[in-house]
C-alpha positions in Angstrom: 90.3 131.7 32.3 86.6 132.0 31.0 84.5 129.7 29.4 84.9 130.9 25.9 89.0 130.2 26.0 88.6 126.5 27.1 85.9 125.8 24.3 87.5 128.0 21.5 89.0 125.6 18.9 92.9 126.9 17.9 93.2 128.2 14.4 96.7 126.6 13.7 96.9 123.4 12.2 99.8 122.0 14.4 98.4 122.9 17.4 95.0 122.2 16.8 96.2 118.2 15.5 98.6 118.3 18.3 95.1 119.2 20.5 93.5 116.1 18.8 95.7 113.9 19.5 95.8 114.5 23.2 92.4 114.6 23.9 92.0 111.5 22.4 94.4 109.6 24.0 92.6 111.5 27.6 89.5 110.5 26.5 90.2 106.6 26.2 92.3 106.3 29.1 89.2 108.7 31.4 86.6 106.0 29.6 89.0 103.1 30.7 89.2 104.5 34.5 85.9 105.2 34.5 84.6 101.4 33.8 87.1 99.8 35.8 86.1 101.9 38.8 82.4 100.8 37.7 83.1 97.4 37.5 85.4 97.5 40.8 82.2 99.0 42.6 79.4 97.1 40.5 81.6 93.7 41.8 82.4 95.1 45.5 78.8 96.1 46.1 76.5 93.5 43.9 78.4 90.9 43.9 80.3 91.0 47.4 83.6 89.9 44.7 85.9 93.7 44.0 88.7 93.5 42.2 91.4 94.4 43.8 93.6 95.0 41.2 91.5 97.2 39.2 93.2 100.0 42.4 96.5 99.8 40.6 95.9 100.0 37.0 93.4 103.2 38.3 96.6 104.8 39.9 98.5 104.5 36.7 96.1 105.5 34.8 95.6 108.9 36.5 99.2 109.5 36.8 98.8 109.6 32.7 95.6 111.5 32.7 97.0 114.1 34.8 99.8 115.1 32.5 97.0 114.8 29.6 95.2 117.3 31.2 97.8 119.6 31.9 98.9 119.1 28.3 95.2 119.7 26.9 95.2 123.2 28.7 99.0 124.5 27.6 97.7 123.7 24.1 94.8 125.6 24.7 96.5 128.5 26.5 94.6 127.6 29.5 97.7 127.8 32.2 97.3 130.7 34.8 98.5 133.8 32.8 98.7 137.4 34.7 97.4 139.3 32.0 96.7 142.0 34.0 100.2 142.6 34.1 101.6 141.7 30.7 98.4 143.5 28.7 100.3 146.8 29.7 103.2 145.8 27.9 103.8 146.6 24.7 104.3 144.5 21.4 107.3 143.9 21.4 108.1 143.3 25.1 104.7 140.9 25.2 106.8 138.6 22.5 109.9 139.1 23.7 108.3 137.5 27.5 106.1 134.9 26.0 109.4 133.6 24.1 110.9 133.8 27.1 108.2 132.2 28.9 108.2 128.8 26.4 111.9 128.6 26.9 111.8 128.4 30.5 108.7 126.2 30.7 111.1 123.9 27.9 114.2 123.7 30.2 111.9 123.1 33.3 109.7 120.7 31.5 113.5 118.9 30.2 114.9 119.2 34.2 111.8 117.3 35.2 111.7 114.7 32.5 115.7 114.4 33.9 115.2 113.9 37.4 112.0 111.3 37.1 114.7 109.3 34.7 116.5 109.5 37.6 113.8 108.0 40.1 113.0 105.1 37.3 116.4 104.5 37.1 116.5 103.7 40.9 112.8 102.5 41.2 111.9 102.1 38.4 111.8 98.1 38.5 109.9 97.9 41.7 106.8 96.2 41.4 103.4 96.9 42.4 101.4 94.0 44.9 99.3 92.5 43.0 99.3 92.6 39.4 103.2 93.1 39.3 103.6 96.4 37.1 106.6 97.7 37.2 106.7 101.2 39.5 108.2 102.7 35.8 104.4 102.6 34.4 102.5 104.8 36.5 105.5 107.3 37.0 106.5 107.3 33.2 103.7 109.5 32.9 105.7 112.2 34.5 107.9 112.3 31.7 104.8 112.3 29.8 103.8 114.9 30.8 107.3 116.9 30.5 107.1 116.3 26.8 103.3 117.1 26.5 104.1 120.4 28.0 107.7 121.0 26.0 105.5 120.2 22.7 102.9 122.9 23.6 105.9 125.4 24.7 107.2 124.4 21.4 104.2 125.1 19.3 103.9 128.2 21.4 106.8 129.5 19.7 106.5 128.2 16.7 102.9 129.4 15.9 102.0 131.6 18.6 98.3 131.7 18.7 96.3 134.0 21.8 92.9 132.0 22.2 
């Protein structure tokens, strides 16, 4: 992936709101990470006072910004691609794999999404030490990230759109 893919700005409507949306939401939860690791250090080191449970609402948090991330990049096209191969395809076989390639990516993304349900179903209601969130929190942001990815695949074949 070069440079010019990750800043291009998509042409489609759909995806590029779609893109909006999700790097908004990543942008407020990296700020929100970012000051309480900040104020967790500023405390621990100035002050001799951290707060410890500023560690858990970190670890949800990048649980979530993962699957942002990952989201932000299928949007933009950004996933590892072997172009090298499919460029010597032609037309109609490039379409023909890149639908097959978003249906796939839906049922995996939907098999995922499944088995975390699964997990929260069985530990889901733990709680974390200190501040008591429930396990479900942090690791909701799997399925997150399941339907992040299943909403690019979809507007993938929707409005296919090479960046």
């Amino acid at each position: 992936m070069s440079d010019s893919v990750a800043l291009t700005v998509p042409r489609g409507a759909l995806r590029r709101n779609a893109l909006m949306v999700v790097e908004i939401a990543a942008i407020a939860l990296l700020v929100a990470l970012v000051v309480l690791v900040l104020a967790n250090s500023l405390g621990r080191y100035l002050f001799s006072r951290p707060l410890p449970w500023s560690e858990e609402i970190v670890r949800s948090l990048l649980m979530w910004l993962g699957g942002l991330g990952i989201t932000v990049a299928a949007l933009r096209n950004g996933l590892i691609a072997c172009a090298i191969w499919t460029s010597r395809l032609g037309a109609t076989a490039q379409r023909r794999l890149r639908v097959a390639q978003n249906l796939f990516g839906i049922v995996t993304m939907a098999a995922l999404a499944w088995y975390t349900w699964q997990y929260l179903g069985i530990f889901g209601a733990d709680r974390s030490p200190l501040l008591g969130i429930p396990k479900a929190v942090p690791i909701s942001g799997i399925i997150g990230c399941a339907a992040g990815m299943s909403l690019a695949f979809i507007i993938d074949l929707i409005a296919p759109e090479d960046l």
